[in-house]
C-alpha positions in Angstrom: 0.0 0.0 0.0 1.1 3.8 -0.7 1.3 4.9 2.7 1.9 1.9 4.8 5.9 2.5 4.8 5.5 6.3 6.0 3.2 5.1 8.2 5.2 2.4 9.9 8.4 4.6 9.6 6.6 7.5 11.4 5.3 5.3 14.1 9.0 4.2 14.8 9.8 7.6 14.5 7.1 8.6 17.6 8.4 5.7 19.6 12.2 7.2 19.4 11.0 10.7 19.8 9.2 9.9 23.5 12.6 7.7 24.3 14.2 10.9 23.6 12.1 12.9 25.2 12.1 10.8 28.1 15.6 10.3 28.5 16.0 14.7 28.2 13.7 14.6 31.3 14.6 11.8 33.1 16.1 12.5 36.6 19.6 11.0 35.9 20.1 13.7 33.2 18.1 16.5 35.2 20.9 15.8 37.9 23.7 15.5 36.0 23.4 18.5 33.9 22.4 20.6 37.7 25.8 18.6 38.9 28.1 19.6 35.6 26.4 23.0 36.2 27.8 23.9 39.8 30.7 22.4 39.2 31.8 24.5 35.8 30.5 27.5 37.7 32.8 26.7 40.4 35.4 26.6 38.3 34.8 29.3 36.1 35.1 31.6 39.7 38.2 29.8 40.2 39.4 30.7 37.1 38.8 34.6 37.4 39.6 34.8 40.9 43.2 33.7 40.0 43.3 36.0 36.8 41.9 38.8 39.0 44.3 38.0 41.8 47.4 37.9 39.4 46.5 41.4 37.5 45.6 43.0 41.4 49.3 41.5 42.2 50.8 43.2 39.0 49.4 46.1 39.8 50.5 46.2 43.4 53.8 45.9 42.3 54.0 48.3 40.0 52.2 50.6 42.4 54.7 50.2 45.2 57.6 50.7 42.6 56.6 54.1 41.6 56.0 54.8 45.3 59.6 53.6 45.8 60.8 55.3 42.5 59.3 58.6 44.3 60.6 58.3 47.9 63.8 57.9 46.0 63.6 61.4 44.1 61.9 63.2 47.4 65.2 62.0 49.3 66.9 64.0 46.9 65.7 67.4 48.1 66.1 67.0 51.9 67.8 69.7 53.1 68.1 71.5 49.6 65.6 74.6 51.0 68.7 75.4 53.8 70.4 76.8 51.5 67.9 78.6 49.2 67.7 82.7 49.5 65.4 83.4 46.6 61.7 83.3 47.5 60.7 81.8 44.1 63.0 79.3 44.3 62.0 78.0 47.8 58.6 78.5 46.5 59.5 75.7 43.5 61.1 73.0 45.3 58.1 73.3 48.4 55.9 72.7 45.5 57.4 69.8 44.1 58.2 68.2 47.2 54.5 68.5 48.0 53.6 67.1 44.9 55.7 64.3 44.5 54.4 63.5 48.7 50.9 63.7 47.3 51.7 61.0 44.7 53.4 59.4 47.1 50.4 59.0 49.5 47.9 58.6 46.6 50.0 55.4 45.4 50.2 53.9 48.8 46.3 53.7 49.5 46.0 52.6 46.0 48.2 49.7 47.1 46.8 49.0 50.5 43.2 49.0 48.8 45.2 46.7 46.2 46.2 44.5 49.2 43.2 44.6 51.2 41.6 42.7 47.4 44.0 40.4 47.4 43.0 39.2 50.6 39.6 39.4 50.2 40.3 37.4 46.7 41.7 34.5 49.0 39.3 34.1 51.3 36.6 33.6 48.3 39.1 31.7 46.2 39.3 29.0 49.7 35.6 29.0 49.7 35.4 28.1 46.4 37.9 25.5 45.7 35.8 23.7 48.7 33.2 24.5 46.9 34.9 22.9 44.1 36.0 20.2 45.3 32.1 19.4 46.6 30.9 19.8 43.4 33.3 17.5 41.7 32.2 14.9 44.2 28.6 15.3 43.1 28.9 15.7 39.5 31.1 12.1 39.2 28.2 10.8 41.3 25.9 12.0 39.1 27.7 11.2 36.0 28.3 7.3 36.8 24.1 7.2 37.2 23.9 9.3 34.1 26.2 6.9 31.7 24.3 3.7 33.8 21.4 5.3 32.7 22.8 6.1 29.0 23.7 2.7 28.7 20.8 1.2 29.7 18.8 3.3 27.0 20.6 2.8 24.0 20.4 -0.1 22.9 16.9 0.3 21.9 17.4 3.8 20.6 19.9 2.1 18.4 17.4 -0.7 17.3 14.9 1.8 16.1 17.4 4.3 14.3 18.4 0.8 12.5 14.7 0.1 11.7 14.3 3.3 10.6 17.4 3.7 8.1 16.2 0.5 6.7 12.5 1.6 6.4 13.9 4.6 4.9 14.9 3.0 1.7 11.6 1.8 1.1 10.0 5.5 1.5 8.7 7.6 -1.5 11.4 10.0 -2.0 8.7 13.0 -1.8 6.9 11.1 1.3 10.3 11.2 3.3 11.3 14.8 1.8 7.7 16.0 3.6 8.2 14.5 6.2 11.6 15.4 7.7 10.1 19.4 7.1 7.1 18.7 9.1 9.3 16.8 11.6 11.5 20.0 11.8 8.9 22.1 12.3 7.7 19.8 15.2 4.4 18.7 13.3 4.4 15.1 14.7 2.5 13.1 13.3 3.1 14.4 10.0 0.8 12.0 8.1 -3.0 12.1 9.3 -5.7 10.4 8.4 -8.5 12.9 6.2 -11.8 12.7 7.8 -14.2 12.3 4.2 -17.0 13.1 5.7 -16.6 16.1 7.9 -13.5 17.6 5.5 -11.6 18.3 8.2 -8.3 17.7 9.1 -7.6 14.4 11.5 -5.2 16.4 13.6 -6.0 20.3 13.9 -9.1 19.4 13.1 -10.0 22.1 11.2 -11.8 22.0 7.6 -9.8 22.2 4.8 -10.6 24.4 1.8 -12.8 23.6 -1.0 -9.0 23.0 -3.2 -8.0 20.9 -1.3 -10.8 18.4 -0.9 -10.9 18.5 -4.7 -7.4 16.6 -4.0 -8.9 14.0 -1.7 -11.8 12.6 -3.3 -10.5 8.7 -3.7 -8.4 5.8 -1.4 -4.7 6.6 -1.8 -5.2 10.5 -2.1 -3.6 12.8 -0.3 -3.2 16.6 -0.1 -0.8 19.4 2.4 -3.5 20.4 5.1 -3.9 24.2 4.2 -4.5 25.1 8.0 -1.9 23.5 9.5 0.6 22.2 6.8 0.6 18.2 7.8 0.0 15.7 5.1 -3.5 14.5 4.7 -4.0 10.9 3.0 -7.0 8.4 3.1 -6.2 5.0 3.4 -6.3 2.6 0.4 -8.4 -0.1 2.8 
């Protein structure tokens, strides 16, 4: 008959799609995606609290060199207003002394605030990597149920994807071509029976244009459903 291969290949088709649906929901995977979750999280923080801690660490050195660098250069000028007598000149080195104290004092909170990160960094990094470690211990837990689980499943996912590759062969080129779009597009089934007598469609329901019952009119017709695109036939028996 026409459409007894479609129809047997779509029914195999429904019968992997609720395996697959069921195995996407099933509490094994539920945890170990939660489990994978916390534990990439807690690495992730890991991760930018070391890369934060190393560029807080850069900067703190380069901060307390300049300070250095600074203390340096204000050493230079002790003592050098004894023997100034012009006013303006007094009045320039005060002013750069002053200034480079300023910077001086500006780069040294900088640093402590620096400092006072870094500490705070390791404390959360320590809370973390327990964290971590906590995870990691759930998430292999979860992941030995999960690939149980996997195992357990596949071998009749496999038997059907078999069935179906080999059913596939035996499909009308423009059935199968029809059917993978409506299965895309999540219009499962894609093949439904035409109801004659009410002209309506035998999934949405819904009555179908006067064109298209011109199409389906005999056994072993078959026409796109206008309202909601699925394939109506009517059988041959």
């Amino acid at each position: 008959m026409k459409f007894d291969t479609i129809l047997e290949y779509q029914s195999i088709d429904q019968e992997l799609l609720a395996l697959e649906s069921e195995f996407a929901k099933s509490k094994e995977r539920t945890a170990y995606v939660a489990a994978k979750s916390k534990l990439e999280a807690a690495t992730d923080t890991v991760n930018k609290l070391s890369q934060e801690a190393a560029d807080l660490l850069a900067n703190y050195n380069k901060l307390t060199a300049r300070a250095e660098e600074l203390k340096a250069r204000l050493d230079e000028f002790d003592g050098i207003l004894e023997g100034v007598a012009d006013v303006n000149e007094a009045d320039y080195y005060v002013k750069q002394i002053a200034a480079i104290s300023d910077e001086i004092a500006a780069l040294e909170r900088d640093a402590s605030r620096d400092n006072e990160r870094i500490d705070g960094i390791a404390a959360d990094y320590k809370k973390t990597w327990e964290q971590g470690i906590k995870a990691s211990e759930v998430y292999k837990a979860a992941l030995a149920t999960f690939n149980k689980y996997y195992a357990e499943t596949q071998p009749k996912v496999k038997e059907l994807k078999t069935k179906l590759a080999e059913l596939k062969k035996s499909v009308p080129a423009e059935f199968m071509e029809a059917y993978e779009s409506l299965r895309a597009a999540k219009k499962m089934p894609a093949f439904v029976r035409y109801n004659v007598e009410a002209g309506t469609c035998g999934r949405c329901f819904m009555e179908v244009s006067a064109d298209t019952r011109s199409k389906l009119r005999n056994p072993g017709d078959y026409a796109e459903c206008p309202n909601c695109r699925r394939i109506l036939f009517i059988p041959e028996n």
